[in-house]
C-alpha positions as CSV (number, residue, x, y, z in Angstrom):
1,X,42.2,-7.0,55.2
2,X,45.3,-5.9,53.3
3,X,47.3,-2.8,54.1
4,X,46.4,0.4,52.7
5,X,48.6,2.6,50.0
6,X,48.1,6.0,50.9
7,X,46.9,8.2,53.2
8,X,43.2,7.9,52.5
9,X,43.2,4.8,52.0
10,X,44.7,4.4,55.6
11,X,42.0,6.6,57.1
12,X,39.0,4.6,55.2
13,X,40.9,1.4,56.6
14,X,40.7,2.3,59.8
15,X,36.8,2.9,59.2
16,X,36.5,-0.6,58.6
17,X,38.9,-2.1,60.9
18,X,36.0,-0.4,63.6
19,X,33.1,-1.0,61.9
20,X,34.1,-4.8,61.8
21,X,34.7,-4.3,65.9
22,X,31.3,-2.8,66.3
23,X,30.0,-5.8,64.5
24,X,31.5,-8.2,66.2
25,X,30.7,-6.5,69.8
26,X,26.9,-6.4,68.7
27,X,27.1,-9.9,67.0
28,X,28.2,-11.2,70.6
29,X,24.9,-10.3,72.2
30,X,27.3,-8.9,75.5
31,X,25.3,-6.0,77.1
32,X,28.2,-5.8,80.3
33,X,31.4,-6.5,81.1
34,X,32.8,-6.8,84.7
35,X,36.2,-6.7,85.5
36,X,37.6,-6.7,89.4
37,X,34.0,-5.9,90.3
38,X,33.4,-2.9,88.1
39,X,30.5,-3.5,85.7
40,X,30.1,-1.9,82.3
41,X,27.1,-1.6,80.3
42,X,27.5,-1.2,76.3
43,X,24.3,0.2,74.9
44,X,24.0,-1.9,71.4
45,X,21.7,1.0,70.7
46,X,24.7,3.5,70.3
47,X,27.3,1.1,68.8
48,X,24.5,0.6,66.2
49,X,24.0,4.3,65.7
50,X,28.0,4.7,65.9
51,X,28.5,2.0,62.9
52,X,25.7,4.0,61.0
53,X,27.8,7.6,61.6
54,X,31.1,5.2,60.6
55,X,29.6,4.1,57.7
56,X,28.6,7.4,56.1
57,X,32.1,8.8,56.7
58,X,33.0,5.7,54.9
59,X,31.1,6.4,51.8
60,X,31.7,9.9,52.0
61,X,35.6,9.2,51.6
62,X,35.0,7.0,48.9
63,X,35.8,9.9,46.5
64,X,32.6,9.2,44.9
65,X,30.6,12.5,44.3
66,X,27.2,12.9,43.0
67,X,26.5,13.7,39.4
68,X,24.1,16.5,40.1
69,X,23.8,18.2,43.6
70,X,21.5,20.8,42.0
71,X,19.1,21.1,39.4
72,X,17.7,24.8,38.8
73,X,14.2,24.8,37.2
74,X,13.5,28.0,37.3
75,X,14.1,30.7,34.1
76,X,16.1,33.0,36.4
């Protein structure tokens, strides 16, 4: 991935720099880690609902707004 320009760009970077880490840890399959006898469980369940949340903030920075957020029907 190539270095961001500016300061959104850095932030939106960093979105996908830890999306692409979520991916990877889920792609894996690893449900623990233990290290010098302490065990760690990673609950894909949350890093799947974390990546969601991630990607949202994602497309939210995108500076891409909807055309209509509104649309009043009524005469009044």
């Amino acid at each position: 991935m190539t270095q961001p320009q500016n300061q959104s760009s850095a932030a939106q970077y960093e979105l996908r720099i830890r999306i692409e880490e979520i991916d990877r840890t889920i792609d894996a399959g690893v449900t623990s880690v233990t290290v010098d006898g302490t065990t760690t469980k990673i609950d894909i369940q949350a890093l799947k609902d974390q990546r969601r949340y991630l990607q949202q903030q994602l497309a939210a920075g995108s500076g891409r707004r909807p055309l209509f957020t509104r649309i009043k029907t009524s005469g009044a």
